[in-house]
N, C-alpha and C positions, 0 to 999 in steps of 0.2 A: 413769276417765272414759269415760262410751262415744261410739263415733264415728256421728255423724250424715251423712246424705247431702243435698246440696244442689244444685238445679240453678236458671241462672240464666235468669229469662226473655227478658233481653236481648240475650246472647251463646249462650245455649243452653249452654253448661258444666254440666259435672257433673263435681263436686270431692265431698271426704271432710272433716269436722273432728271434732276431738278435740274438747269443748266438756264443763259441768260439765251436768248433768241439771237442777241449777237456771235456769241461764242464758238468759237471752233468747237466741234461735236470732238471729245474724247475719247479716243481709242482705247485707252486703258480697261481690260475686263474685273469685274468686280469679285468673279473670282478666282480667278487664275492669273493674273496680274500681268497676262503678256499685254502687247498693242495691235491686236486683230478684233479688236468690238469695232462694230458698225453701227451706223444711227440706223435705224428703222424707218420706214413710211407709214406713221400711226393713222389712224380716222378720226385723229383730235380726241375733243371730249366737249360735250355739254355744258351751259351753264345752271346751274342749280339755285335757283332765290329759293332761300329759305325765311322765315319769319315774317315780320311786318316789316310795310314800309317798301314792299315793290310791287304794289297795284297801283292803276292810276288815280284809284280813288283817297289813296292816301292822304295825298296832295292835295286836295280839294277846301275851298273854302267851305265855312260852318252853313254859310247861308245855300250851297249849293247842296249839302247834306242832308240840311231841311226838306228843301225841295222835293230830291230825290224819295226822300222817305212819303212824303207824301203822293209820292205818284205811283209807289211800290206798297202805298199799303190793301192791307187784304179786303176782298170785296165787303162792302155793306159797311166800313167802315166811316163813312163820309154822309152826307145829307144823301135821303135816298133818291135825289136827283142825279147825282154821282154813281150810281149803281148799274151797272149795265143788264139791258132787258132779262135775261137767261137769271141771276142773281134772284135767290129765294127774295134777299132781301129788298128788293125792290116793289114786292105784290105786300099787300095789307093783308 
């Protein structure tokens, strides 16, 4: 449910509610208890992924991990054919 803002004209309060997206916006002030809160015009809010589990990589097959790690490993790591010219390790 997203949270709405409300301030009230009578007391001047400005309060937060959780409320349903359907819902008739409640008038009632949070602290002065008349029926003059209004809903607000917020600028939303952001989504926040925290933890694992919301990269695309996540998802990924073992074999594609592989892959990947192979093409991300550090220079000089692979036959020195693989080593690009600039690479210490490419010169004898």
């Amino acid at each position: 449910m997203p949270t709405y803002e409300y301030r009230c004209d009578a007391c001047g309060e400005s309060f937060e509610r959780f409320e349903s997206i359907t819902a008739e916006p409640d008038a009632t002030c949070a602290r002065c208890g008349k029926k003059r809160a209004r809903r607000l015009i917020g600028a939303g809010s952001g989504l926040i992924f925290k933890g694992s589990g919301f990269y695309c990589s996540d998802y990924r097959s073992g074999s594609y991990k592989e892959a990947a790690k192979k093409d991300t490993a550090p220079c000089g790591a692979g036959p020195k054919s693989d080593a690009c010219s600039s690479c210490p390790a490419s010169k004898d």
